[in-house]
C-alpha positions in Angstrom: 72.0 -45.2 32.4 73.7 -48.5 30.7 71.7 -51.9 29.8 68.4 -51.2 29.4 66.4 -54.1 28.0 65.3 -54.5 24.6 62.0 -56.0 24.0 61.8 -58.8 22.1 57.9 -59.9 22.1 55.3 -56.7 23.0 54.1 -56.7 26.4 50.5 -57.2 26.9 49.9 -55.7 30.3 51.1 -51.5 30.2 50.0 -49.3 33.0 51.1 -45.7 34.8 53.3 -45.4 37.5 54.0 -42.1 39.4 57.5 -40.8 38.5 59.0 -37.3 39.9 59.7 -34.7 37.5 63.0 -34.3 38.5 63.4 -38.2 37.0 65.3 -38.7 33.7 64.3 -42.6 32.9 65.6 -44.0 29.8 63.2 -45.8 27.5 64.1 -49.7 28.4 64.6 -49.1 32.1 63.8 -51.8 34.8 61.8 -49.4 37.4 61.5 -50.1 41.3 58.0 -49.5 42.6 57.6 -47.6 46.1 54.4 -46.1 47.6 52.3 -45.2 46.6 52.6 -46.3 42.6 55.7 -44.9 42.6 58.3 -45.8 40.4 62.3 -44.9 39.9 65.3 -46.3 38.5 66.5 -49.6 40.0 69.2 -49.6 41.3 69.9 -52.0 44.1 69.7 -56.0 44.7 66.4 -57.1 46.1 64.1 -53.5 44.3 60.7 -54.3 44.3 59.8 -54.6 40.6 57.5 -51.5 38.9 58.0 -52.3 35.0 59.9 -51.6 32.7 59.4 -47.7 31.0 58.3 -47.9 27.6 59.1 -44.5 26.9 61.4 -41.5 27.6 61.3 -39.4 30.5 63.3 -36.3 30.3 64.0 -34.7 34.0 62.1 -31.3 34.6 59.7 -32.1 31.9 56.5 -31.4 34.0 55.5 -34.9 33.6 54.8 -37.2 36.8 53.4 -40.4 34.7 55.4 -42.7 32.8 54.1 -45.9 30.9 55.4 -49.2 32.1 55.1 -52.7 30.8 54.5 -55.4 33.5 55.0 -58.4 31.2 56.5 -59.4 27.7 59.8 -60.8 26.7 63.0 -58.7 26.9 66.6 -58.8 26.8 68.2 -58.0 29.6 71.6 -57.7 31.2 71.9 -60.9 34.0 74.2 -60.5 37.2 77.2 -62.1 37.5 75.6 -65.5 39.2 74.9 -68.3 36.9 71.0 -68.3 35.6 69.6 -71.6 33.8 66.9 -71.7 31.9 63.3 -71.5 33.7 64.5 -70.0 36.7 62.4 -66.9 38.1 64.3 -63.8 38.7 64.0 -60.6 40.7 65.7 -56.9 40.5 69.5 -58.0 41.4 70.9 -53.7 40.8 70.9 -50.9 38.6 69.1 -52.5 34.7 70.0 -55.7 35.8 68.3 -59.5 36.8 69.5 -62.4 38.9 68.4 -65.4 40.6 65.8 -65.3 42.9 66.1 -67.5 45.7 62.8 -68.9 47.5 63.0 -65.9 50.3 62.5 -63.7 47.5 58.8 -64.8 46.7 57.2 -63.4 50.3 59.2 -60.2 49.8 57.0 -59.8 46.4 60.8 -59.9 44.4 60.0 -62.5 41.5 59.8 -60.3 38.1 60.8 -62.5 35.3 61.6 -66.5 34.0 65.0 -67.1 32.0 64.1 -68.4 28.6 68.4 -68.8 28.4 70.9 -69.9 30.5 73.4 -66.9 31.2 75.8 -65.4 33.6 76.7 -61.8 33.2 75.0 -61.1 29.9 72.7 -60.3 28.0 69.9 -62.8 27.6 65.9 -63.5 27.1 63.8 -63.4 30.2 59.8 -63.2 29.9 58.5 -61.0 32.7 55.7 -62.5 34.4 53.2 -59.3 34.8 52.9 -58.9 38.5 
């Protein structure tokens, strides 16, 4: 997979998520969270957000845990809308953040706050630790 974030400043909130050991995740990338404490690869707009793994997971490995980080500050790859600084942010495709709109909040879609205005880039975002 391509752009997964970067951390910038350590998360403070890591916990285990469900994976299946079919799964190859890529340290770095932003997970979707189904039922029950589930998590994969995003990969559409609107994915609910599960973290972001903090380590490898090789497919066929026999392991069904992964660690994820909830919060901490990261680089990531914005969609191609503009994003200003302070706006929260949801799960907007595959290793990538947009703009969340305020429909987003009762679907459970925020994730993150831009610390830098962006628009199909690379840029700080501080994930909020839902």
């Amino acid at each position: 997979m391509a752009n997964e974030a970067v951390c910038i400043e350590a998360p403070r909130i890591i916990v285990r998520r469900t994976v299946a050991d079919a799964a190859g995740i890529a340290k770095g990338t932003i997970l979707k969270l189904t039922s029950p404490n589930t998590v994969e690869a995003s990969s559409a707009n609107n994915d609910i957000f599960g973290g972001i793994a903090i380590e490898e997971k090789t497919a066929n490995d026999g392991i069904t845990q992964i660690g994820v980080a909830l919060d901490g500050v990261w680089a990531v790859k914005l969609k191609d809308e503009a994003v200003a600084t302070g706006k929260i942010l949801k799960i907007s495709g595959a290793n990538e953040i947009g703009l969340a709109l305020n429909a987003d909040a009762e679907e459970g879609r925020f994730c993150a706050k831009a610390e830098e205005d962006g628009q199909n880039q690379v840029k700080r975002a501080r994930f909020i630790g839902y």
